[in-house]
C-alpha positions in Angstrom: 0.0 0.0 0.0 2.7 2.4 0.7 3.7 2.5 -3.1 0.2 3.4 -3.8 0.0 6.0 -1.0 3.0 8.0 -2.1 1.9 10.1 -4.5 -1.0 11.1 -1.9 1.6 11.6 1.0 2.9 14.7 -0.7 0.0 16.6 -1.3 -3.0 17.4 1.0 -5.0 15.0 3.2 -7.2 12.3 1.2 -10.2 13.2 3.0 -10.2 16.7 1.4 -9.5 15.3 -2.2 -12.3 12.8 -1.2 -14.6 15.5 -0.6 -14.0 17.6 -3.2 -14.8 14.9 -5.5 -17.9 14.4 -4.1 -19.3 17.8 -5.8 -19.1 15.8 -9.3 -21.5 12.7 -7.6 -23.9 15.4 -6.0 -23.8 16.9 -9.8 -24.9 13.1 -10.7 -27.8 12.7 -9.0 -29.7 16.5 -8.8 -28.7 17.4 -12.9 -31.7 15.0 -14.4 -34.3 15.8 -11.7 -33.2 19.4 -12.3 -33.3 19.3 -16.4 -36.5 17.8 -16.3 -38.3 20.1 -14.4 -36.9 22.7 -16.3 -38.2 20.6 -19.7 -41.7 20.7 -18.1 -41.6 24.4 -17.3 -41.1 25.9 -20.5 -43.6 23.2 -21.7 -41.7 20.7 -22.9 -41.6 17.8 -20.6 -39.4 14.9 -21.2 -41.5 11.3 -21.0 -38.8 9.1 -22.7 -36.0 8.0 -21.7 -36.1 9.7 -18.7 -34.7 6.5 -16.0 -31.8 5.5 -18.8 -30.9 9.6 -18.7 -31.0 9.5 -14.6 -28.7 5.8 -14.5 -26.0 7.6 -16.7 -25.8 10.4 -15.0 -25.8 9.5 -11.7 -22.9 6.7 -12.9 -20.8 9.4 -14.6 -21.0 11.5 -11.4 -20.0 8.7 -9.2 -17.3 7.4 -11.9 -16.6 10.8 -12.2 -15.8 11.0 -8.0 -14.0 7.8 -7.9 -11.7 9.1 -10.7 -10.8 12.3 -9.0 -10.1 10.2 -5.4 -8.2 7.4 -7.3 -5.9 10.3 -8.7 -5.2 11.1 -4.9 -3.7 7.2 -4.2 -1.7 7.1 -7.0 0.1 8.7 -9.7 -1.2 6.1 -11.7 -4.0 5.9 -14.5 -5.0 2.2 -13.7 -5.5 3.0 -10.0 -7.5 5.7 -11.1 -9.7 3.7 -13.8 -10.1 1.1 -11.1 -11.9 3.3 -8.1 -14.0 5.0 -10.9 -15.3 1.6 -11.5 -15.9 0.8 -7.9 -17.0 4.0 -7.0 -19.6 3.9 -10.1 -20.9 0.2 -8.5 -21.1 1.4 -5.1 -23.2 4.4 -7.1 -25.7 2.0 -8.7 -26.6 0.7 -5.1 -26.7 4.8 -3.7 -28.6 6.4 -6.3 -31.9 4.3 -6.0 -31.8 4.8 -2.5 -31.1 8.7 -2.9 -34.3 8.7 -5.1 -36.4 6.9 -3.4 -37.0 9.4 -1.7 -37.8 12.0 -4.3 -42.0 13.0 -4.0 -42.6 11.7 -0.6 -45.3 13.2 1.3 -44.3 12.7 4.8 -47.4 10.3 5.4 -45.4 6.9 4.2 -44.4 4.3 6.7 -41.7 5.4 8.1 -39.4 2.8 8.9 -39.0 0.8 5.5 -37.9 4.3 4.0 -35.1 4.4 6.8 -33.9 1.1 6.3 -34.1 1.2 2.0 -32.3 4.8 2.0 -30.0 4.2 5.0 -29.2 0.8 3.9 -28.4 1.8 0.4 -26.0 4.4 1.3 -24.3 1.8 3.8 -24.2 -0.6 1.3 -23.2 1.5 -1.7 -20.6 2.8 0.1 -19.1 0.1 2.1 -18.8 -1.8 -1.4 -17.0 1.4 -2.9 -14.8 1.6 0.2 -13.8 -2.0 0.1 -12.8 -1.9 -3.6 -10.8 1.4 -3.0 -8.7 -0.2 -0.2 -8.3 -3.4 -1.9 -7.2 -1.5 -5.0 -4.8 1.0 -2.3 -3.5 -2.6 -1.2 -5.4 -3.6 1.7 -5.9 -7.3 2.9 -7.1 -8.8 5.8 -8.0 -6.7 8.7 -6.9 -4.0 7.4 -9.7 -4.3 4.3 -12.2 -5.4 6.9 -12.1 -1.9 8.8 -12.0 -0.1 5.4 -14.9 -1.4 4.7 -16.9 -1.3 8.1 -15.7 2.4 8.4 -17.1 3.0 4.7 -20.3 1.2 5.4 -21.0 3.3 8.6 -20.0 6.7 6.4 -22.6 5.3 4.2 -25.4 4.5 6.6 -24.6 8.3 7.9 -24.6 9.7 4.8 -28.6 8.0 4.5 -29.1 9.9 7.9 -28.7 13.0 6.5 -30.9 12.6 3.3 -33.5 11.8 5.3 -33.7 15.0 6.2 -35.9 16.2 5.2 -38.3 13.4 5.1 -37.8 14.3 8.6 -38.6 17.9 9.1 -41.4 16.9 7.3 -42.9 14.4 10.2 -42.6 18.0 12.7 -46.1 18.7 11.3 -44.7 22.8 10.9 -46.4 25.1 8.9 -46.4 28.6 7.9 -43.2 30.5 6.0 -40.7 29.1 9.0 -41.6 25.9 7.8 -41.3 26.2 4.4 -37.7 28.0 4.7 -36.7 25.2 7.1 -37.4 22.2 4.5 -35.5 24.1 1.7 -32.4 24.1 4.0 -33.2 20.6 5.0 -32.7 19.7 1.6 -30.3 21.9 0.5 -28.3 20.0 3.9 -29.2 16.9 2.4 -28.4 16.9 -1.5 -24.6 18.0 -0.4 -24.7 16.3 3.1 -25.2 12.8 2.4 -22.8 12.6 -0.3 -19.6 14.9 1.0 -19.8 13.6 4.3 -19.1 9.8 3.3 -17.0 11.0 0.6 -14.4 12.5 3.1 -15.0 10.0 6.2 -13.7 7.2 3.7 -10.7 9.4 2.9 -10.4 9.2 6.3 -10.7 5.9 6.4 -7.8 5.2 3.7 -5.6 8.0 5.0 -1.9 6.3 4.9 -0.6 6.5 8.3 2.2 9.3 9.5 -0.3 12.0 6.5 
């Protein structure tokens, strides 16, 4: 791993290059929601396609992420091929999850959200953890932490999408409300995504950095 971690070593911590990358995953997941409601505003809405466009995006972004952290590891283009592909698998599992909890009213059963969205996240990024420390040069019980300390990132990153779904079980209403579940989800969108980001950069920091 220290080969790896060399290039990284000289330059500033991994969890800052970790969550800086995150802004091109965030970019994944909110760009189609966001195009398609501006297609429907000026009277064009988009019917096909629509789930193939929000897959590819989303994958790009998370591709996108793993590329920009995998550049931090090593000098290397393979190592940085290699955690765009994981990162873009441990995507496919977080971006349903994210979703899922687009046009929720608030009145749904609450704990099978919890579990799907906070489960996802754990799962999507315990997977992308594992393959980036296994990639970095991790065996044993060193992978097994990397990827316990990703999956619990994950799970906290579904905390904080939930959100919103949240402040929406208060039962607030008035303008204080309505303010309060914009910065909910404002928290949220960059929240759940940069905070995992940088707690598994933490999690593969090399030691002594």
């Amino acid at each position: 791993m220290p080969e790896l971690f060399s290039h990284a070593t000289r330059d500033a911590s991994l969890p800052v290059h970790f969550a800086r990358a995150a802004r091109f995953a965030i970019a994944g997941l909110i760009l189609p929601p966001a195009m398609l409601g501006a297609a429907s505003m000026l009277g064009h809405p988009v019917r096909s396609g629509v789930e193939a466009l929000t897959w590819v995006v989303a994958l790009a972004g998370f591709a996108a992420t793993g590329w920009m952290a995998g550049g931090r590891l090593s000098a290397g283009r393979g190592v940085a091929l290699q955690t765009a592909a994981a990162f873009s698998a441990g995507g496919a599992i977080v971006t349903p999850a994210f979703h899922a909890l687009q046009g929720l009213s608030g009145r749904e059963s609450t704990l099978p959200i919890i579990g799907a969205v906070v489960g996802g996240f754990a799962l999507g990024f315990g997977l992308a953890g594992a393959a980036t420390a296994a990639i970095a040069g991790s065996r044993g019980p060193s992978l097994r932490a990397a990827a316990r300390a990703s999956a619990l990132a994950g799970g906290l990153g579904g905390l904080i999408a939930l959100l919103p779904y949240g402040w929406m079980h208060l039962g607030l209403t008035g303008p204080v409300a309505g303010y309060g579940q914009m910065a909910a989800a404002v928290i949220a969108i960059l929240g759940c995504i940069i905070v995992p980001c940088r707690l598994l950069g933490t999690a593969l920091q090399p030691p002594g950095a």
